[in-house]
Backbone as CSV, one residue per row, in Angstrom:
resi,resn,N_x,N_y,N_z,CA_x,CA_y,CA_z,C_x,C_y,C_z
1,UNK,-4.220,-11.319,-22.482,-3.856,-11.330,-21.051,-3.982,-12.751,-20.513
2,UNK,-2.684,-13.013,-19.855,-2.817,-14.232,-19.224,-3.530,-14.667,-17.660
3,UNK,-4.109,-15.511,-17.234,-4.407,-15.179,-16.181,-3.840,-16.806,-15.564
4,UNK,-3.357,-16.948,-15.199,-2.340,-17.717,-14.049,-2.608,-18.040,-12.586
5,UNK,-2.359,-19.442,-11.729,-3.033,-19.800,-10.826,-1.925,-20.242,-9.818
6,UNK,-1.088,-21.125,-10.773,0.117,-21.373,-9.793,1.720,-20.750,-10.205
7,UNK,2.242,-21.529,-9.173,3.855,-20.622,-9.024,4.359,-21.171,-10.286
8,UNK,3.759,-22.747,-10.716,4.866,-23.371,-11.440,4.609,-22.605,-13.033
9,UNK,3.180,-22.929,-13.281,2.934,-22.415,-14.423,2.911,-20.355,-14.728
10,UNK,3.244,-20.365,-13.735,3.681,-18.304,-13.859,5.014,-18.289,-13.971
11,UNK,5.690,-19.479,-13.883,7.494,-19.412,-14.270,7.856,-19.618,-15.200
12,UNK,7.076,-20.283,-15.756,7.181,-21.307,-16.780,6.879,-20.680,-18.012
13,UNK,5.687,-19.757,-17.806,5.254,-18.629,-19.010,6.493,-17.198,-18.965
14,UNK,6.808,-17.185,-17.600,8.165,-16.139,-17.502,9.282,-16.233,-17.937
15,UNK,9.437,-17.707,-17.522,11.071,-18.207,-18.349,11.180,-18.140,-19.236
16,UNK,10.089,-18.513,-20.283,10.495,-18.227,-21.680,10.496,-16.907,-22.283
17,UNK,9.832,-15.605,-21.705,9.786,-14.309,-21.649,11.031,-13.915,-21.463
18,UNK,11.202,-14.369,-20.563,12.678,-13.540,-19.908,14.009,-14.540,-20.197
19,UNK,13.963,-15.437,-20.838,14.984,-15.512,-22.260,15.360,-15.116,-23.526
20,UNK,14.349,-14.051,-23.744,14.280,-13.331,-24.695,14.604,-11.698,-24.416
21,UNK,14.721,-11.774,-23.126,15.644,-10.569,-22.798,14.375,-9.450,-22.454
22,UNK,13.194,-10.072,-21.836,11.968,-8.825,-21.493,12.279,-8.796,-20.087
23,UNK,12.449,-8.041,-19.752,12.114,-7.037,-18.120,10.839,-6.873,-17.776
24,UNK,11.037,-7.592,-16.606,9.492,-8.098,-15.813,9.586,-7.162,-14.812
25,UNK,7.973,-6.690,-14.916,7.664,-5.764,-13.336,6.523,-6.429,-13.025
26,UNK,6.478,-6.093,-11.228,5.249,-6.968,-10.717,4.973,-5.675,-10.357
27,UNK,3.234,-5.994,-10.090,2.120,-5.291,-9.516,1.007,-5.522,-7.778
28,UNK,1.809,-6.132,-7.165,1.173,-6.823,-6.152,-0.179,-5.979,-5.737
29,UNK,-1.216,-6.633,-5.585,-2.434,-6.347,-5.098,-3.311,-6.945,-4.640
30,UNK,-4.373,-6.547,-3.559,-5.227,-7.711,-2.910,-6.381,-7.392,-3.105
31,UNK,-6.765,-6.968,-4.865,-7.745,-6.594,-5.547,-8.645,-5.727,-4.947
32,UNK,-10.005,-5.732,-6.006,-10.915,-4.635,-5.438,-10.189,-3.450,-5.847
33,UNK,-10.035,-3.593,-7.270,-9.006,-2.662,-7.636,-9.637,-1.206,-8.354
34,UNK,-8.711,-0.327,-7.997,-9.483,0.929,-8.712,-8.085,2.019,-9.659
35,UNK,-8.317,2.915,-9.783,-7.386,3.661,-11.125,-6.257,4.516,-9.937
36,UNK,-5.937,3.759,-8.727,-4.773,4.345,-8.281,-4.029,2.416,-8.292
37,UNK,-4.413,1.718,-8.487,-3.694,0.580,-8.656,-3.527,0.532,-10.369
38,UNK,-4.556,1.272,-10.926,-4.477,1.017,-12.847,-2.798,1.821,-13.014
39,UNK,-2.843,3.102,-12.176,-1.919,4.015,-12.511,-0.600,3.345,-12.123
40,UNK,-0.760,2.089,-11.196,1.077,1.850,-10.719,1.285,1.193,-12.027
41,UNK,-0.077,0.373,-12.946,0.646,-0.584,-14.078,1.169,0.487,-15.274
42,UNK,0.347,1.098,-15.285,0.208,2.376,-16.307,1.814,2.509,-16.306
43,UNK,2.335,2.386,-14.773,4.197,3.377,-14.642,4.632,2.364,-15.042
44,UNK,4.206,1.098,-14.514,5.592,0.003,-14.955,5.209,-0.647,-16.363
45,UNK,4.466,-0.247,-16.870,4.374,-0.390,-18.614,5.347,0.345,-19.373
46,UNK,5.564,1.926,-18.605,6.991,2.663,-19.044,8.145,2.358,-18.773
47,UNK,8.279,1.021,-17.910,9.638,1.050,-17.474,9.836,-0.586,-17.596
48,UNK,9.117,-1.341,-18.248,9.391,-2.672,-18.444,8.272,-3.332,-19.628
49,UNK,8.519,-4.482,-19.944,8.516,-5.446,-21.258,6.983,-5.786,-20.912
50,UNK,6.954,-6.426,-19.924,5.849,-7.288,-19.513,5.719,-6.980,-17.976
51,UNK,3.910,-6.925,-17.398,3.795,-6.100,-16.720,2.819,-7.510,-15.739
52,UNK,3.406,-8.264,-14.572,2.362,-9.242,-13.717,1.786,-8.427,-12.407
53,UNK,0.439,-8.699,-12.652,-0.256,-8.053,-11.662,-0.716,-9.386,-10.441
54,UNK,-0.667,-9.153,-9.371,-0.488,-10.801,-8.714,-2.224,-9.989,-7.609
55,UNK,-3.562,-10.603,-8.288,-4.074,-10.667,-6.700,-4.256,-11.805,-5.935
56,UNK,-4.125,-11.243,-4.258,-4.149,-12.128,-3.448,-4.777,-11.892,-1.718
57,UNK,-5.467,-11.902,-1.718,-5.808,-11.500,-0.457,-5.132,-11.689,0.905
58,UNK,-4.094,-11.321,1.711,-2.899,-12.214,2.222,-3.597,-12.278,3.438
59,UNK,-4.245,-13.489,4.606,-4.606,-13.892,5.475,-3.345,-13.507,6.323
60,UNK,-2.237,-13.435,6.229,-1.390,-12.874,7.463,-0.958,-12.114,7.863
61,UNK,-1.373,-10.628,7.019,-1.184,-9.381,7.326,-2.412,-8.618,7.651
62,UNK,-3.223,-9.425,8.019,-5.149,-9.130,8.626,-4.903,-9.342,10.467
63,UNK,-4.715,-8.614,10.969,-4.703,-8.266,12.594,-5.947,-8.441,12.784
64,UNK,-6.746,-8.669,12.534,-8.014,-8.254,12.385,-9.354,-9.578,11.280
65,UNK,-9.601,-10.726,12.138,-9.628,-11.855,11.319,-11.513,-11.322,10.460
66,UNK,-12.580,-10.443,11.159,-13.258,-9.674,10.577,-13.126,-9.087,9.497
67,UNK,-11.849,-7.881,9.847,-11.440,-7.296,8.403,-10.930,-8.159,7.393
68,UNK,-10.046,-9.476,7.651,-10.175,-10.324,6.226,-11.380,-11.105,5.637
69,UNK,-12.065,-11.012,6.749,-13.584,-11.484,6.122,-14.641,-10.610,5.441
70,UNK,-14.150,-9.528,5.695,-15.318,-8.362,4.629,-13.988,-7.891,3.846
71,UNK,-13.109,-8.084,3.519,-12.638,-7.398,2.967,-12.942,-7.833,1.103
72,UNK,-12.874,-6.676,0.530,-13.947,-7.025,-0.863,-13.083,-7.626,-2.218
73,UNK,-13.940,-8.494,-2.856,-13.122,-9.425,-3.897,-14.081,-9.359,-5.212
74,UNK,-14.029,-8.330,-5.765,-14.808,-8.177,-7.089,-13.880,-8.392,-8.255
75,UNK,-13.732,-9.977,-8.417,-12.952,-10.741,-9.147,-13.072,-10.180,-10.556
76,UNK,-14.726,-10.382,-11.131,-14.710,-10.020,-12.795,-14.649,-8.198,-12.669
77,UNK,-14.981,-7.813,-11.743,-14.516,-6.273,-12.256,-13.252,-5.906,-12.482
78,UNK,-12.091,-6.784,-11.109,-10.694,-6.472,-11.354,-10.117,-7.338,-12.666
79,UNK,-10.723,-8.340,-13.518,-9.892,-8.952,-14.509,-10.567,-7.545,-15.947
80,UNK,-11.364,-7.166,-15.478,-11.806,-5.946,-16.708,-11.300,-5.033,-16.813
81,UNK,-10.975,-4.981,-15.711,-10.329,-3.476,-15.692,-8.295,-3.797,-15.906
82,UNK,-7.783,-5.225,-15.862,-6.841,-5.483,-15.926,-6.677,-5.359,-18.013
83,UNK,-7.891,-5.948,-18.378,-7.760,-6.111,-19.628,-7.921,-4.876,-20.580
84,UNK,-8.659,-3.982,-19.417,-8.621,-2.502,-20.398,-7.304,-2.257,-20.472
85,UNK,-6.635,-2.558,-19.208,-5.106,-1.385,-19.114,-3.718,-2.316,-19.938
86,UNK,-4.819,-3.165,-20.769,-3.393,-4.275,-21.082,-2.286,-4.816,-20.153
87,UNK,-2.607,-5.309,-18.866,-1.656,-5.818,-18.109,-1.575,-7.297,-18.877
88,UNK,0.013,-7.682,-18.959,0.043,-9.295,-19.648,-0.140,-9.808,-18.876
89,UNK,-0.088,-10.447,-17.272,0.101,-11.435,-16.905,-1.299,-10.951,-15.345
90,UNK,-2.043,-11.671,-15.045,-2.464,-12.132,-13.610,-2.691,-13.092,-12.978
91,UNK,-1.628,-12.806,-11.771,-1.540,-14.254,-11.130,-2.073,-14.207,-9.857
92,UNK,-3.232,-15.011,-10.003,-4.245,-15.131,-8.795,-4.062,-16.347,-7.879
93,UNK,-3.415,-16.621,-7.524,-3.374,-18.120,-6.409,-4.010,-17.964,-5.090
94,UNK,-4.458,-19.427,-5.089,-4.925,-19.778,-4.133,-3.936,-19.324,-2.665
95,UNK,-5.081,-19.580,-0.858,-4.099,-19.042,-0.358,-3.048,-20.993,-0.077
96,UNK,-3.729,-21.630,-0.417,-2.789,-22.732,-0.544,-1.964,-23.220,-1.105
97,UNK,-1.614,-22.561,-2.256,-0.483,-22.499,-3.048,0.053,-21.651,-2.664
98,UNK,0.025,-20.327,-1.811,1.162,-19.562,-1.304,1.273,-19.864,-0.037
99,UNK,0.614,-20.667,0.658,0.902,-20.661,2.075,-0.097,-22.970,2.011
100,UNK,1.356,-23.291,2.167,0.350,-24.606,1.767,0.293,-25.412,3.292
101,UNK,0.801,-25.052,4.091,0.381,-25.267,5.258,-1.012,-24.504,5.992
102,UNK,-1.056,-23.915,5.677,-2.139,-22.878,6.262,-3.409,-23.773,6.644
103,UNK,-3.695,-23.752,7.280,-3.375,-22.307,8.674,-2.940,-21.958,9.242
104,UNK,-1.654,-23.430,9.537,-0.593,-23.458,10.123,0.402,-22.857,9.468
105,UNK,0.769,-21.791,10.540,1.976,-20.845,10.306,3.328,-20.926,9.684
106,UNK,3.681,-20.290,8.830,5.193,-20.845,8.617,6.384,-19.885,9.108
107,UNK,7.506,-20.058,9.363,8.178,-19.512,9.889,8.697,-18.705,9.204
108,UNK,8.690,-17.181,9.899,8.934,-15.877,9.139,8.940,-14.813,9.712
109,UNK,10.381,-14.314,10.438,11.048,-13.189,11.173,11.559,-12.728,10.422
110,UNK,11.747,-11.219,10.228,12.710,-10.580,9.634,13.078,-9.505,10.349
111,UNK,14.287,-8.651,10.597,14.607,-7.216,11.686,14.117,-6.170,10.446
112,UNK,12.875,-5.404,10.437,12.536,-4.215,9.917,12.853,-2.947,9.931
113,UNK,13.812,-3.061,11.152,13.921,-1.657,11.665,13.081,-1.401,12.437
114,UNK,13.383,-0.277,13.071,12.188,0.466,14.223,11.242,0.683,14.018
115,UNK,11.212,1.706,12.414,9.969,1.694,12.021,8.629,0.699,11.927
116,UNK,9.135,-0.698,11.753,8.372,-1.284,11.780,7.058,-1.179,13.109
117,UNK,7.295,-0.463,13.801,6.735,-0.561,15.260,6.093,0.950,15.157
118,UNK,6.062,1.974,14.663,5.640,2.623,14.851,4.206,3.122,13.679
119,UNK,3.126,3.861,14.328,2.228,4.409,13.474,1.607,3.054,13.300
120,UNK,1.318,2.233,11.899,0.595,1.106,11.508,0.785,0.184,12.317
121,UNK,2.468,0.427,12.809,2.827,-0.943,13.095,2.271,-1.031,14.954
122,UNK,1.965,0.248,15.332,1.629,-0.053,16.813,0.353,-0.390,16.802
123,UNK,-0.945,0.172,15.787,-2.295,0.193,15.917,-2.078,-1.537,15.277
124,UNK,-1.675,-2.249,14.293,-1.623,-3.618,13.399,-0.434,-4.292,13.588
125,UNK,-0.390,-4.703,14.839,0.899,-5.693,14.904,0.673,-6.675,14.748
126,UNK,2.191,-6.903,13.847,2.613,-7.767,13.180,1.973,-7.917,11.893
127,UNK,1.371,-6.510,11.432,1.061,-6.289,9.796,2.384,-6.276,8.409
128,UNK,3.155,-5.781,9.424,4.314,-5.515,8.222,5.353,-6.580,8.567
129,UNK,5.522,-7.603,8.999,5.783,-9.382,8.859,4.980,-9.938,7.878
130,UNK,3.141,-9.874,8.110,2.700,-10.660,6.942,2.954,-9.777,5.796
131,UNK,2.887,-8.316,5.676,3.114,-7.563,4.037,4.398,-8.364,3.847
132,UNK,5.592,-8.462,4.681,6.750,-8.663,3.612,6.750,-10.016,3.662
133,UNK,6.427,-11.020,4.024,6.030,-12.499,3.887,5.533,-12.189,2.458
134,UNK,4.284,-12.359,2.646,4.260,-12.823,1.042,4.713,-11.827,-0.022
135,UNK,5.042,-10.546,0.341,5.844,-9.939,-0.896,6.908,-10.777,-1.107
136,UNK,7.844,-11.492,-0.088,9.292,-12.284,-0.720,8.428,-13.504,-1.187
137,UNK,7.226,-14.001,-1.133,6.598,-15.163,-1.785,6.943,-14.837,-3.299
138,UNK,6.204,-13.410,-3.578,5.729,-13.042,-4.690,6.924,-13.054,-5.732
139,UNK,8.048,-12.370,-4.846,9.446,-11.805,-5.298,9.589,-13.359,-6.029
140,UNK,9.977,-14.601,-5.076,10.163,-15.731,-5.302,8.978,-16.316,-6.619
141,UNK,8.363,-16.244,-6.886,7.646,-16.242,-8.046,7.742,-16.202,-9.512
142,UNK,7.770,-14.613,-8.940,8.031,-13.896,-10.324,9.408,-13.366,-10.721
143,UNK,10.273,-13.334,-9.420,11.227,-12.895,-9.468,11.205,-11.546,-10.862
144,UNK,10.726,-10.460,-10.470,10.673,-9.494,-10.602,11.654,-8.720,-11.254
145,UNK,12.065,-7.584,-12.433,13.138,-6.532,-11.900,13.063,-5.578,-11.533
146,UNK,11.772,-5.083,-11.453,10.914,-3.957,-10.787,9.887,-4.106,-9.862
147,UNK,9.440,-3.887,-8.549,7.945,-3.586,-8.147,7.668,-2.631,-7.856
148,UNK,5.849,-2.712,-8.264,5.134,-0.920,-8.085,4.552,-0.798,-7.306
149,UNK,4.719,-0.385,-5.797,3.394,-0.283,-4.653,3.405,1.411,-4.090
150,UNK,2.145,1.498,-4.056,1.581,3.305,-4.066,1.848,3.747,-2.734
151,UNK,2.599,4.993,-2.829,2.964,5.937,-2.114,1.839,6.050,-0.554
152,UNK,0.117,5.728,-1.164,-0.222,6.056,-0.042,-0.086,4.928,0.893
153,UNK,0.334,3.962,1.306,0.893,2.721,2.037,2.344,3.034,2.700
154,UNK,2.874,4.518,2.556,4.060,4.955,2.757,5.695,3.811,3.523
155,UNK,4.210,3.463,5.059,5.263,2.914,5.626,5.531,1.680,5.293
156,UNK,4.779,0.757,4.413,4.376,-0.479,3.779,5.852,-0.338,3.148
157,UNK,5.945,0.513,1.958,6.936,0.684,1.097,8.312,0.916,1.605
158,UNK,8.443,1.593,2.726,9.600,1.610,3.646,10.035,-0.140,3.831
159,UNK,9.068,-0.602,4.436,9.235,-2.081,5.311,9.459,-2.866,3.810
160,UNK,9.106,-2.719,2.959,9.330,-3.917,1.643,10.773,-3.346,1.450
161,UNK,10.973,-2.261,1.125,12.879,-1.399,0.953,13.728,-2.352,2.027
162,UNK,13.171,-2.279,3.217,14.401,-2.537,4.370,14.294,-3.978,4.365
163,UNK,13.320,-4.579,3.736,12.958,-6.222,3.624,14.170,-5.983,2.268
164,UNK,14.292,-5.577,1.020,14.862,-6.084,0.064,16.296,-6.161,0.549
165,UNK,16.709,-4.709,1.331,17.775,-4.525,1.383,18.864,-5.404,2.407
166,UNK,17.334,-5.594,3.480,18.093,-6.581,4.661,18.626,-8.334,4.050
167,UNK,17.606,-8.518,2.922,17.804,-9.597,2.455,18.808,-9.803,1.122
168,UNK,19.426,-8.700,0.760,19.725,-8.313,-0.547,19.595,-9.036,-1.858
169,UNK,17.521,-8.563,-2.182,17.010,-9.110,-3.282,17.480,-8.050,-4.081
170,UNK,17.553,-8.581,-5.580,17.957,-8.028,-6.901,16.554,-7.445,-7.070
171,UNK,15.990,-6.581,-6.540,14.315,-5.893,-7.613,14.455,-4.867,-7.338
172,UNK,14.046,-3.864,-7.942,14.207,-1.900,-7.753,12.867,-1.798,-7.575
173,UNK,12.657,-1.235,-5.889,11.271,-0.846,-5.772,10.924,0.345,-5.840
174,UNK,9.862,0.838,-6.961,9.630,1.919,-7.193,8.087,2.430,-6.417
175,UNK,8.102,3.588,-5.801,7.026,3.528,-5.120,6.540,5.375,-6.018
176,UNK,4.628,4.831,-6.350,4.042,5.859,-7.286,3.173,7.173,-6.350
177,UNK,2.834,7.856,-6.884,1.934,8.674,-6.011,0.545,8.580,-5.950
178,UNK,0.176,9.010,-5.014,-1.406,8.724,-4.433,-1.940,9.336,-5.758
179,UNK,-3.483,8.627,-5.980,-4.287,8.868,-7.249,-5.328,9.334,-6.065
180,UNK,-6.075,10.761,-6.328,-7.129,10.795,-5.678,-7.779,11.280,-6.334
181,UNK,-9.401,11.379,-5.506,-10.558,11.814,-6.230,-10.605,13.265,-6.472
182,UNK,-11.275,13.566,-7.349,-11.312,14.961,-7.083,-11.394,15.831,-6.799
183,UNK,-12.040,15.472,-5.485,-12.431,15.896,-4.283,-11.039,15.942,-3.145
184,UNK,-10.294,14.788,-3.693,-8.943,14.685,-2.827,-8.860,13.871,-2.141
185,UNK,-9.928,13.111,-1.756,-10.145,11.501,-1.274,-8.968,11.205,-1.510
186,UNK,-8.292,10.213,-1.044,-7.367,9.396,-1.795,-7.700,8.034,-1.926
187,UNK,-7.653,7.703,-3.055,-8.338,6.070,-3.410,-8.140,4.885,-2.931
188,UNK,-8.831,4.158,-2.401,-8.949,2.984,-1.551,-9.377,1.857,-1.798
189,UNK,-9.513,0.410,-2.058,-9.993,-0.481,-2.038,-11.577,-0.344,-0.636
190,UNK,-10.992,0.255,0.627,-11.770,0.204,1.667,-12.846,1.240,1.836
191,UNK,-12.658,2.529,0.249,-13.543,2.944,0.210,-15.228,2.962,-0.148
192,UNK,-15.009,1.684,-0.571,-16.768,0.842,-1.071,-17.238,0.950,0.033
193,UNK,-16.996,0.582,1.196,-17.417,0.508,2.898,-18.042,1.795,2.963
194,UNK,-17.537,2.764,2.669,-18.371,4.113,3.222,-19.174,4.913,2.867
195,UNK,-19.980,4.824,3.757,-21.626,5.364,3.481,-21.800,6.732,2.679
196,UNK,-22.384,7.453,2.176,-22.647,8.897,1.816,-21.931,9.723,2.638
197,UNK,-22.738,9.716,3.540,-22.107,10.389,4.951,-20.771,10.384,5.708
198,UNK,-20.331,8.866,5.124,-18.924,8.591,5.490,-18.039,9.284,4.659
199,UNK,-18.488,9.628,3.556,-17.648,9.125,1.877,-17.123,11.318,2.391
200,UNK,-18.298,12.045,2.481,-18.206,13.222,2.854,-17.416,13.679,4.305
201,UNK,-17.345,13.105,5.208,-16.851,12.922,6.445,-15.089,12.916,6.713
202,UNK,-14.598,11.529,5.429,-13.272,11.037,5.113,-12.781,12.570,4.153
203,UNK,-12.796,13.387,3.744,-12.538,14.150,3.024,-11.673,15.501,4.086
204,UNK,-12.119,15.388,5.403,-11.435,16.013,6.661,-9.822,15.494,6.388
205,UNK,-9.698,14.136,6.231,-8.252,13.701,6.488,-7.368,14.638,5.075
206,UNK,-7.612,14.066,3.921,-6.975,15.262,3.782,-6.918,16.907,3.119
207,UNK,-8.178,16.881,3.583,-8.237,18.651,3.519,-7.431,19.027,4.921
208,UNK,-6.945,18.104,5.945,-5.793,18.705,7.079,-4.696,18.291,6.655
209,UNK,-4.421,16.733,5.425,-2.929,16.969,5.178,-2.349,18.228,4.506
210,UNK,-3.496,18.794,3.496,-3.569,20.128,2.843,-2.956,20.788,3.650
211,UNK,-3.783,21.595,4.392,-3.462,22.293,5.685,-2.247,22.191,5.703
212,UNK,-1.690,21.371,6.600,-0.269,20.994,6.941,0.742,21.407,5.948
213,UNK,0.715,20.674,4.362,1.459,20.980,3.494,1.576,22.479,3.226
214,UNK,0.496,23.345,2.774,0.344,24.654,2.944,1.371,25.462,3.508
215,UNK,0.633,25.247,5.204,1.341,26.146,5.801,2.439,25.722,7.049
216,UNK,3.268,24.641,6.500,4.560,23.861,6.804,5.571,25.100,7.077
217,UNK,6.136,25.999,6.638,7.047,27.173,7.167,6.486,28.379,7.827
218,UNK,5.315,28.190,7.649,4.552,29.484,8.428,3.934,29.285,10.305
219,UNK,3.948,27.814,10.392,3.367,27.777,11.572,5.035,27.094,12.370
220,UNK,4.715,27.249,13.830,5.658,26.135,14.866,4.515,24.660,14.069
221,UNK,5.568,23.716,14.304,5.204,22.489,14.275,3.956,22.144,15.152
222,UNK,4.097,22.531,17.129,3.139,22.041,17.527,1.701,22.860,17.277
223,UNK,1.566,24.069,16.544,0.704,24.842,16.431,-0.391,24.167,14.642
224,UNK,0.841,23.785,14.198,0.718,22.936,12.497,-0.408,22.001,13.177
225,UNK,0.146,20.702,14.036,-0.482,19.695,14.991,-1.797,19.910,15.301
226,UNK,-1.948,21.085,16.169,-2.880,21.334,17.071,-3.816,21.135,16.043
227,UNK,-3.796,22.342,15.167,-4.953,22.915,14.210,-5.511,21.424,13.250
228,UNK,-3.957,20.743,13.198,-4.566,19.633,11.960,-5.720,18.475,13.073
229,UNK,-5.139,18.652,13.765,-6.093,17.926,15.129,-7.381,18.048,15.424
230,UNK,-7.290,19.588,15.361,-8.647,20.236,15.748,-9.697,20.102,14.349
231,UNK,-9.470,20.205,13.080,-10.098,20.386,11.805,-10.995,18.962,12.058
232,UNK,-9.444,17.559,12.336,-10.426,16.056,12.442,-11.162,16.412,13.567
233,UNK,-10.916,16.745,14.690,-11.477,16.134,16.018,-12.686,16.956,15.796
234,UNK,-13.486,18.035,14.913,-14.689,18.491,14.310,-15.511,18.082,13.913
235,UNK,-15.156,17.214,13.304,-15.665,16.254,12.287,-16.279,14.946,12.868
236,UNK,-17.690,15.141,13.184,-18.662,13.918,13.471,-18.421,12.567,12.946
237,UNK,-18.370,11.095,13.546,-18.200,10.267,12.503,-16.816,9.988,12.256
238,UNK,-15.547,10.903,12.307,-14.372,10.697,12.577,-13.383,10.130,13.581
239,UNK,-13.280,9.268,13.961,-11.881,8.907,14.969,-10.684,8.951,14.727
240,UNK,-10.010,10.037,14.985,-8.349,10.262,14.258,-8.071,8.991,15.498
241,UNK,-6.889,7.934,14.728,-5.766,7.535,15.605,-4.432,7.905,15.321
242,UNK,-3.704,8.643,14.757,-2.679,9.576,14.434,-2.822,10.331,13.294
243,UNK,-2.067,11.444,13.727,-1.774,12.680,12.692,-0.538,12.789,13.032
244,UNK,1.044,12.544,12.640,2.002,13.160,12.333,2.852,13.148,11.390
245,UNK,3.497,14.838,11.704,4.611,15.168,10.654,6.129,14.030,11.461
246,UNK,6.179,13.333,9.725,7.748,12.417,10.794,8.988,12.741,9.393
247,UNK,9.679,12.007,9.823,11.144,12.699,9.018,10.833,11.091,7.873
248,UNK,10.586,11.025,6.497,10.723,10.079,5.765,11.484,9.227,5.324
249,UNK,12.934,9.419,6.145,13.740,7.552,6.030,13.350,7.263,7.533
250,UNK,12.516,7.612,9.089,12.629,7.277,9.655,11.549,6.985,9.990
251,UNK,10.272,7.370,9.877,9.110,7.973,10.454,8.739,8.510,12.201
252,UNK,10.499,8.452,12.405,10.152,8.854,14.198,9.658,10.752,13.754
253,UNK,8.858,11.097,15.007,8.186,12.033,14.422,9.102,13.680,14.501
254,UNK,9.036,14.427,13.767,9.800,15.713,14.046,9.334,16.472,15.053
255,UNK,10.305,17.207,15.845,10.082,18.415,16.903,10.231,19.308,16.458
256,UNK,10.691,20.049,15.355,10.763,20.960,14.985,10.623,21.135,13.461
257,UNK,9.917,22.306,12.345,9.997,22.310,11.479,11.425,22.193,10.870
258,UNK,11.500,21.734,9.351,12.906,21.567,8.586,12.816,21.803,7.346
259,UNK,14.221,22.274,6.895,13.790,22.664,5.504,13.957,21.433,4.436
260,UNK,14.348,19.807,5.390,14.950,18.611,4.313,12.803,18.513,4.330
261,UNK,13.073,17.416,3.475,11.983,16.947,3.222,10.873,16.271,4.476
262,UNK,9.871,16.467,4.881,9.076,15.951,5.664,7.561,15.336,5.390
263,UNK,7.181,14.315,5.866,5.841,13.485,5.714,4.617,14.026,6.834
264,UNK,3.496,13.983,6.095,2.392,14.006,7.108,2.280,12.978,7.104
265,UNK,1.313,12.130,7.984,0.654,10.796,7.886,-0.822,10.914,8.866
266,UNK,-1.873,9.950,8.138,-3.014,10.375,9.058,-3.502,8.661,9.188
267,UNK,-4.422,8.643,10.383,-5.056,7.602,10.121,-6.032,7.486,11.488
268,UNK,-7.077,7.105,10.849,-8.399,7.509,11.194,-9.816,6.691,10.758
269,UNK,-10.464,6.074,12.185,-11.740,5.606,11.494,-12.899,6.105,11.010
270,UNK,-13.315,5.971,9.835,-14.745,7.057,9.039,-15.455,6.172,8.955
271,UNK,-16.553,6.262,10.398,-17.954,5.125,10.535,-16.906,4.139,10.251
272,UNK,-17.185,2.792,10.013,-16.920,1.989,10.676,-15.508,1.422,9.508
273,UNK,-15.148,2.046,9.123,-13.891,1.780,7.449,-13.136,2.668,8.334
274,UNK,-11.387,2.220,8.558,-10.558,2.475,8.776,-9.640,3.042,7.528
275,UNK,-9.007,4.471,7.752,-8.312,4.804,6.592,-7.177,5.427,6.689
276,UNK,-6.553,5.342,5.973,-5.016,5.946,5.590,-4.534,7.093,5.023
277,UNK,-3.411,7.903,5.494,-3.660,8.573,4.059,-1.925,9.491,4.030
278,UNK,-1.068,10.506,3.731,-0.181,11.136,3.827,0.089,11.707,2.729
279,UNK,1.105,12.669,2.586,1.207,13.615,1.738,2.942,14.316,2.300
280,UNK,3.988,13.992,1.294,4.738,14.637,1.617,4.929,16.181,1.620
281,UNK,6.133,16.356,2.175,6.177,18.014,3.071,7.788,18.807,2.037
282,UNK,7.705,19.815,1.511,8.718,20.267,1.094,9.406,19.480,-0.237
């Protein structure tokens, strides 16, 4: 396994790869990694030659200049766990080699669509500008023919789609499914943060996406709502900031049940770790 620092020398080990006719997939991640990030390499090991896992902690998609300061960097655990799963390539750069002005801003608008504004994007504005900033860094990099980013980031994966498509990059983004505990947690980097009490607490979110999925044709929609509402708003230690069912190329939210496909989405603070979570519908 290679482990790599800058843009020049991660091209340079690529170019000669990918003159030989190997199909490159990237892995973007901002470490603190656990076996729902092992599982996206795990997919793109089936579907390509050579597999770059890029961590990076991105300072411009942090609304929140606290949360990039605790946010956790267990460097030799994530290169161990890279080397169990045989990933070839990790490329760790500095944030001055991806952003070499920094702190000073560089210029970077893109039209996301509406979605961009809704759910993440109203509680973390201007989160999904810095996600697709340095994803087209990364793109530019490695120039990619695949990337793998997990299902539970839903609307993340939307905004990188309408980023490729608005820009029309050559990479097929494949997006994997949530890895959860067995309990049903769904796996987090931000789950180290939570206490015993928390760890038991977060398990409300989705034992109500459950709920929801369940009994999706049996209830009215606002009755689905209420109840998934009422299960969090029970729950000590919990702050729901949304629960909805939305239509999944749009995320504006549904008024009525449907028989096309539909998304839950939750998100909610457990003690003092903010979390995510969804589960498609039908």
């Amino acid at each position: 396994m290679e482990i790599i620092q800058t843009q020049k020398a991660l091209q340079e080990s690529l170019s000669e790869k990918r003159s030989q006719g190997a199909k490159i997939a990237l892995v973007p991640t901002m470490g603190a990694l656990h076996n729902g990030h092992i599982s996206l390499i795990q997919i793109a090991q089936q579907q390509a030659d050579l597999v770059v896992c890029s961590i990076f902690v991105n300072p411009t998609q942090f609304t929140d200049p606290k949360d990039l300061e605790k946010y956790p960097r267990p460097l030799e655990h994530d290169i161990k766990m890279l080397e169990q799963v045989g990933c070839s390539i990790v490329f760790m750069p500095s944030v001055l080699e991806m952003y070499p002005q920094y702190p000073k801003a560089e210029d970077w608008a893109i039209d996301l669509g509406p979605a961009e504004f809704l759910l993440e994007g109203e509680y973390r504005k201007g989160h999904y500008q810095g996600v697709t900033q340095i994803v087209k860094k990364l793109f530019d990099a490695v120039d990619p023919d695949f990337a793998y980013f997990g299902q539970k980031d839903f609307q993340q994966v939307m905004m990188i789609r309408n980023m490729v498509e608005r820009l029309a990059l050559d990479v097929k983004i494949v997006m994997c499914p949530i890895v959860r505990e067995p309990d049903g947690l769904a796996m987090s980097s931000r789950n180290i943060h939570l206490t015993n009490q928390d760890r038991q607490n977060a398990l409300v979110l989705s034992e109500a996406l459950q709920f929801v999925k369940d009994n999706y044709q049996d209830y009215n929609l606002e009755d689905l709502l209420a109840k998934a509402n009422e299960m969090i708003g029970q729950k000590s230690g919990v702050e729901l900031d949304y629960f909805v069912i939305a239509d999944p190329k749009t995320l504006y939210p549904l008024t009525k049940s449907t028989k096309d496909e539909a998304i839950a989405l939750v998100a909610a603070k457990v003690g003092t770790t903010r979390l995510i979570d969804n589960m498609l519908i039908g």
